[in-house]
C-alpha positions as CSV (number, residue, x, y, z in Angstrom):
1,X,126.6,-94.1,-22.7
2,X,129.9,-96.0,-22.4
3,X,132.0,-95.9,-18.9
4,X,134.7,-94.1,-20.6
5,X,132.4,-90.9,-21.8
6,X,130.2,-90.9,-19.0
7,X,133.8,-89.8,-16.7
8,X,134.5,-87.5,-19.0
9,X,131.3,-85.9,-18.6
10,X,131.4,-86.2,-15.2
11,X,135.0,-84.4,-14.6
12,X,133.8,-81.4,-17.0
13,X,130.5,-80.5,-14.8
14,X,133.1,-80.2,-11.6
15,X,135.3,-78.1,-13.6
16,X,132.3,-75.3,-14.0
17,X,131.0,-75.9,-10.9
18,X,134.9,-74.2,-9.2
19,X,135.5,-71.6,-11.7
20,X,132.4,-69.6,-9.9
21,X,133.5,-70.3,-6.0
22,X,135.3,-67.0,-4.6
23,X,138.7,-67.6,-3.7
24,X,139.5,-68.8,-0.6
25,X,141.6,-65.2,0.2
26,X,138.6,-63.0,0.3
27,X,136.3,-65.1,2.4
28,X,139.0,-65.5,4.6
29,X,138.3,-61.4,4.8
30,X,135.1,-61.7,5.5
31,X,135.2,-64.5,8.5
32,X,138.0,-61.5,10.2
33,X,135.9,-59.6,12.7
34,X,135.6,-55.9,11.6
35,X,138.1,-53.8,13.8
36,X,136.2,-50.5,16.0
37,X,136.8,-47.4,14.4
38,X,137.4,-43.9,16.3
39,X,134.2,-41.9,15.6
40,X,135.3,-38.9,12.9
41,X,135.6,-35.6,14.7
42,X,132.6,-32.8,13.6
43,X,135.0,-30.6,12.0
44,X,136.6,-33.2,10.0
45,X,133.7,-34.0,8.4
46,X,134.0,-30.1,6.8
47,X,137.6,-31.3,5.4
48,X,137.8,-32.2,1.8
49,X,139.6,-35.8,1.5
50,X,141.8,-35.2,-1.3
51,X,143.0,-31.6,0.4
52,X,144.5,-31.5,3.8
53,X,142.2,-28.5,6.1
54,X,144.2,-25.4,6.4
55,X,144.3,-24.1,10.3
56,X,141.9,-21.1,10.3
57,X,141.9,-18.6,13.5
58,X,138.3,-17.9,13.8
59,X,137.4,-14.2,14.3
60,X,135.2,-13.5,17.4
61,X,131.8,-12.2,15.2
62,X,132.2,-15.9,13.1
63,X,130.3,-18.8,14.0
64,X,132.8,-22.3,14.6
65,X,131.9,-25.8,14.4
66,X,133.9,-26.2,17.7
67,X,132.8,-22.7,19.5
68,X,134.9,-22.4,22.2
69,X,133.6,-21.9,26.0
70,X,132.7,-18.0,26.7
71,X,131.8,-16.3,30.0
72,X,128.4,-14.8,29.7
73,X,128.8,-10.9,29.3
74,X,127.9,-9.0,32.6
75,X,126.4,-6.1,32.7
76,X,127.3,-3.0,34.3
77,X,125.7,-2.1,37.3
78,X,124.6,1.7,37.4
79,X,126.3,3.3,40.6
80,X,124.7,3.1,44.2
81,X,122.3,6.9,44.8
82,X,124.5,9.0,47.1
83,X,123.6,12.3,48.6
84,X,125.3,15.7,50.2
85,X,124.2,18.0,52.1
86,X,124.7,22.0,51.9
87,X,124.7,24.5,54.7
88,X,125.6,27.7,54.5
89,X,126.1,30.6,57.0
90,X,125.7,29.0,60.7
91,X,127.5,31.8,62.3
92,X,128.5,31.0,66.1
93,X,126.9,33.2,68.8
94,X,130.2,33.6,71.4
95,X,131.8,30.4,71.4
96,X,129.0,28.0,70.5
97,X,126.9,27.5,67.1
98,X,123.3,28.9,67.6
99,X,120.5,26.6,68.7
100,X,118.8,26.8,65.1
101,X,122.1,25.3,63.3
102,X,121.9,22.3,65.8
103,X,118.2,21.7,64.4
104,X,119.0,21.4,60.6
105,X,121.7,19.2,61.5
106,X,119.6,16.6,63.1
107,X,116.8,17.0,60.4
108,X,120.1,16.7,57.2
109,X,121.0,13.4,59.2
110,X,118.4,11.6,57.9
111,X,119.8,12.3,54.5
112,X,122.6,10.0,55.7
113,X,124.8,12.6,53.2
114,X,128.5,11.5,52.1
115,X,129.5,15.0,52.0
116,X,128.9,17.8,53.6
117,X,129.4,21.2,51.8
118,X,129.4,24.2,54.4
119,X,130.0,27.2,52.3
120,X,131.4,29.7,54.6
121,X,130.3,31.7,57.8
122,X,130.6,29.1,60.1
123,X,131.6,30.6,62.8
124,X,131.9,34.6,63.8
125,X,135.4,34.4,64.6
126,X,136.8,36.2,68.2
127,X,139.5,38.3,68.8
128,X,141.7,36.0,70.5
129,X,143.4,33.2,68.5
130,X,142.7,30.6,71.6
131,X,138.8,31.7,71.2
132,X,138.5,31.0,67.8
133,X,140.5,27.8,68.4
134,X,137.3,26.8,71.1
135,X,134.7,28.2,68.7
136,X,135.7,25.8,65.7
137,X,136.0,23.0,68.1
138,X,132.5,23.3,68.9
139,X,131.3,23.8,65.6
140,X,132.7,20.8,64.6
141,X,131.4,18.8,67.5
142,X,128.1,20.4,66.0
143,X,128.5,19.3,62.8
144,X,129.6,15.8,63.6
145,X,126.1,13.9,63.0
146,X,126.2,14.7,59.1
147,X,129.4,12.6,58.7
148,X,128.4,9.6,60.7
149,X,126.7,7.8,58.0
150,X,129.5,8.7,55.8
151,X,132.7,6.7,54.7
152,X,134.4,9.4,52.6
153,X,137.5,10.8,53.7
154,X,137.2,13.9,54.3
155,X,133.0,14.0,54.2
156,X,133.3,18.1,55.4
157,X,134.2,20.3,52.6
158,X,134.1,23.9,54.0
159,X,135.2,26.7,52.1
160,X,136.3,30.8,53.8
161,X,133.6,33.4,55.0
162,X,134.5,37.1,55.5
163,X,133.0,36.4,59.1
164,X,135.6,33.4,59.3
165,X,138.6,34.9,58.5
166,X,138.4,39.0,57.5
167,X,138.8,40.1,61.4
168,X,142.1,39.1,62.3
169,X,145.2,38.3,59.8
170,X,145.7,35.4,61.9
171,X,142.2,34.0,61.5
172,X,142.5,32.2,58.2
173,X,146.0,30.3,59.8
174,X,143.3,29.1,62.2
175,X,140.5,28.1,59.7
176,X,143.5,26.1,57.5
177,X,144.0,24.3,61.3
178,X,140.8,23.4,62.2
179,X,140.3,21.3,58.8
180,X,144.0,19.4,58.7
181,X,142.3,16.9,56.4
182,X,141.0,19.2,53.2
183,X,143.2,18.3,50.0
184,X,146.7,20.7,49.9
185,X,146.3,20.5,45.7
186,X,145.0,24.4,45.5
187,X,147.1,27.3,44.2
188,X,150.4,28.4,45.9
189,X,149.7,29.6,49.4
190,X,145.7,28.5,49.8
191,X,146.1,24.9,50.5
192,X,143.1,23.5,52.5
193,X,140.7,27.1,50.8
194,X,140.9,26.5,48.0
195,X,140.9,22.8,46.7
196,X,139.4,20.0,44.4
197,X,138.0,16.7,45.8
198,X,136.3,14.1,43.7
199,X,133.6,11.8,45.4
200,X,131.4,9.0,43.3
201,X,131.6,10.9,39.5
202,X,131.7,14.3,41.5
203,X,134.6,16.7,41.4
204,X,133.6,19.5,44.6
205,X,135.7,22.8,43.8
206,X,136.5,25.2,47.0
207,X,137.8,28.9,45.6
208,X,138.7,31.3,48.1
209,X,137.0,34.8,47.9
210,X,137.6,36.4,51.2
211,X,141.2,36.7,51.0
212,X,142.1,39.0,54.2
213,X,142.0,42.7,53.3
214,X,141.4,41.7,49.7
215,X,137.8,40.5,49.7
216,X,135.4,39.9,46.9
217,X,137.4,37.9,44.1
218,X,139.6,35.3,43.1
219,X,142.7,36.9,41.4
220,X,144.2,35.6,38.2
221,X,146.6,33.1,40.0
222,X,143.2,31.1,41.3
223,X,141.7,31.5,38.1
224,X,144.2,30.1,36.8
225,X,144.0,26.6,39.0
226,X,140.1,26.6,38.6
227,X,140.5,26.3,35.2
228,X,142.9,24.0,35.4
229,X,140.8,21.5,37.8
230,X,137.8,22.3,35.1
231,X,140.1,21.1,32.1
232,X,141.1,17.7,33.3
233,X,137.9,16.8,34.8
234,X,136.9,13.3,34.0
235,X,133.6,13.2,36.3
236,X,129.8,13.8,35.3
237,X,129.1,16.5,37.5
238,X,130.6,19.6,38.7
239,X,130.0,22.1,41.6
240,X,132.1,25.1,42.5
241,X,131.1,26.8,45.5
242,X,132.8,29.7,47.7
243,X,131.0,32.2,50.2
244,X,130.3,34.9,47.5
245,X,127.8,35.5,45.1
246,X,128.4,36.1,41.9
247,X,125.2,37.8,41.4
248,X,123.6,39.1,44.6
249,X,119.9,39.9,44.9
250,X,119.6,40.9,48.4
251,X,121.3,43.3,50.7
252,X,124.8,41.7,49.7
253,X,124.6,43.6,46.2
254,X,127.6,45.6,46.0
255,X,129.4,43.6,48.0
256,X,129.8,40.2,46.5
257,X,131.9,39.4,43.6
258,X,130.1,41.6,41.2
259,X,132.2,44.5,42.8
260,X,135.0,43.3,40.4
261,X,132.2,42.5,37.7
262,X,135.3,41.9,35.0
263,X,136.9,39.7,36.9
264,X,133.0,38.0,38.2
265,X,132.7,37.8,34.5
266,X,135.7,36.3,33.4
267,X,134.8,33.6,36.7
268,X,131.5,33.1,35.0
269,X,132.9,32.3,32.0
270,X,134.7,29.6,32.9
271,X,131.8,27.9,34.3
272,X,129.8,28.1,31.5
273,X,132.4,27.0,28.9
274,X,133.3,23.9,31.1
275,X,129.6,23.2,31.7
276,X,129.7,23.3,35.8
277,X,126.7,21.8,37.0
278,X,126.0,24.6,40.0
279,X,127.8,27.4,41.8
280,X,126.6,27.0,45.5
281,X,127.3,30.3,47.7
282,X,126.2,32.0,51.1
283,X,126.8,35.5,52.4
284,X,123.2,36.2,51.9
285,X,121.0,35.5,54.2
286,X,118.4,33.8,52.1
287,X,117.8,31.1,49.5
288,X,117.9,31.8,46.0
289,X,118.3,29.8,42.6
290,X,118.5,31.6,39.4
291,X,120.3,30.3,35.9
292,X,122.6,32.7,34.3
293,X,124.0,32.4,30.7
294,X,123.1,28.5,31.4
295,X,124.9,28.0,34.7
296,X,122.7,27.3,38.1
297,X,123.6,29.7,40.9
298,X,122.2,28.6,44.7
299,X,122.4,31.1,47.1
300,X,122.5,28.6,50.8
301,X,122.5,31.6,53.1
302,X,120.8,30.6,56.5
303,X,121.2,27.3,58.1
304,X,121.5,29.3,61.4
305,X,122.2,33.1,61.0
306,X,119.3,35.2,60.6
307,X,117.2,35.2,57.3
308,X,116.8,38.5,55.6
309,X,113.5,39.8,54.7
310,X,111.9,41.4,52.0
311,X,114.0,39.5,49.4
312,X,112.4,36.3,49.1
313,X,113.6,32.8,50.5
314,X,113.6,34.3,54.1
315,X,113.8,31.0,55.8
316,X,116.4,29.4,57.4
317,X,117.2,26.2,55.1
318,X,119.7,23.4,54.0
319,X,119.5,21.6,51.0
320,X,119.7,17.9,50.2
321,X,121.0,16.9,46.7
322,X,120.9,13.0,45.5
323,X,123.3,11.8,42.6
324,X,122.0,9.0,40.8
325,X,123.1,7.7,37.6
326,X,120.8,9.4,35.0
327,X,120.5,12.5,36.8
328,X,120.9,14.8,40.1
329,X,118.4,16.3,42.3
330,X,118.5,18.8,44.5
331,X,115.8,19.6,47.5
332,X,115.9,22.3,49.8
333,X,114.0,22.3,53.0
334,X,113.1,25.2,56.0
335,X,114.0,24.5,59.8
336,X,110.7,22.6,60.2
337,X,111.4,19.6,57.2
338,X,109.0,21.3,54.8
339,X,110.1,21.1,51.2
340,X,110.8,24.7,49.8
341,X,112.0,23.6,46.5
342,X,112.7,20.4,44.6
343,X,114.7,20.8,41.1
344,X,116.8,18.7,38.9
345,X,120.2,18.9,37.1
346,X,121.0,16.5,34.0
């Protein structure tokens, strides 16, 4: 081949040769160390690229990507098991509360009770006021071991006897001042007889039925207040309790509150229609439960007056109740710590 042809050749061969060599741009790209990138959030990935992600609130029963922190739910712890106690009818012998009421205190303290009902005839009130002054001194030191366990304010709730106040018209003055710290919330004129005090889901209801001279019922003015204290009720249980029966089965028949049996109807009434757990009473010497018209009545009569006989329940007693979350029960026990009766209340 002649010189001339053979350069020729030799320039066309380098000319293919560089038309398939990248330029020198791009591999300059490719020698540049590839920058770190910030890792893509976990709810960006959800977010279409062409569309920017609209801000959604999420509701609480959704599930989120990014699910914020929550507290664990607690649960509600039912309320602690409390207990009262219920005496009824101690009945001092001169000045001092008889021997047998100082022994069914000491066996109620093991209850360690929070309350103490003591539903009337606590003492048998003198004829001198500074007598009866001394005598409920005494039956209050008496009484003092039941409220030693206790942390309520007031853990005594007594309510009137007709031995308490019916033998002088000064003797219910000197009940209201041996109890300065029972609520003042009752009707016009009975503050610290007749009252309401809520303990632990408990509302305790005081009504007054031995008015002096005028014994044996409530009157519509009282009626009027219990009702009132039953309408805005907001706790689980209930008890009213005064000295009287409503319906006597011993000796005391004639002269309880069925001697007004309208009136101990229209009473009755009320407790059925706002469901009252109990109505706890004395006056007869004796214990007694019976249910009528679908309300509990507990005759407490002897927790240190003399039992009656030839009625039944002719023991001298107290009774223990327990309130626990699901439901209440009540035991009563004789002098000598046997159980008599055990019982519950929903």
């Amino acid at each position: 081949m002649k010189p001339v042809a053979l350069f020729s050749l030799c320039l066309a061969l380098c000319a293919i040769a560089s038309c398939g060599k990248p330029p020198e741009s791009t591999v300059r790209v490719f020698r540049t160390p590839i920058p770190t990138l910030a890792p893509i959030s976990t709810a960006a990935t959800t977010i279409a690229l062409a569309t920017p992600a609209p801000t959604i609130e999420p509701s609480p029963s959704s599930t989120v990507l990014l699910a914020p922190t929550i507290a664990p739910t607690q649960t509600p712890q039912a309320p602690a098991a409390w207990r009262f106690v219920v005496l009824g009818d101690t009945r001092t012998e001169g000045l001092d509360p008889p021997a047998m009421m100082g022994k069914i205190v000491g066996l109620a303290t093991a209850a360690k009770p929070a309350i103490t009902l003591a539903v009337g005839d606590l003492i048998n009130a003198l004829d001198d006021q500074e007598s009866v002054r001394e005598q409920w001194l005494r039956w209050r030191a008496a009484i003092a071991p039941l409220g030693e366990s206790s942390t309520a304010m007031p853990w005594l709730l007594p309510t009137p006897g007709n031995h308490d106040v019916q033998g002088n018209a000064w003797a219910t003055d000197m009940m209201r001042e041996a109890f300065p710290e029972l609520p003042e919330n009752g009707p016009p004129g009975l503050a610290r007889l007749s009252y309401a005090y809520d303990y632990n889901g408990v509302r305790f209801i005081s009504v007054h039925s031995e008015m002096y001279g005028d014994a044996h019922h409530f009157g519509d003015e009282q009626l009027a207040w219990l009702e009132s204290q039953l309408q805005n009720n907001p706790n689980r249980y209930t008890f009213v309790f005064s000295h009287d029966p409503a319906f006597p089965i011993g000796p005391h028949v004639g002269s309880a509150l069925d001697v007004y049996p309208k009136e101990r109807d229209r009473f009755w009434a009320l407790l059925g229609q706002y469901r009252v757990t109990a109505y706890i009473c004395g006056h007869e010497h004796l214990y007694n439960r019976q249910v009528i018209n679908g309300v509990p009545q507990l005759i407490v009569g002897t927790s240190g007056s003399w039992p009656y006989g030839g009625f039944g329940g002719d023991y001298f007693h107290y009774l223990v109740a327990e309130v626990r979350a699901d439901v209440l029960e009540m035991v009563v026990y004789d002098s000598d710590g046997t159980e008599r009766d055990r019982f519950t209340l929903p």
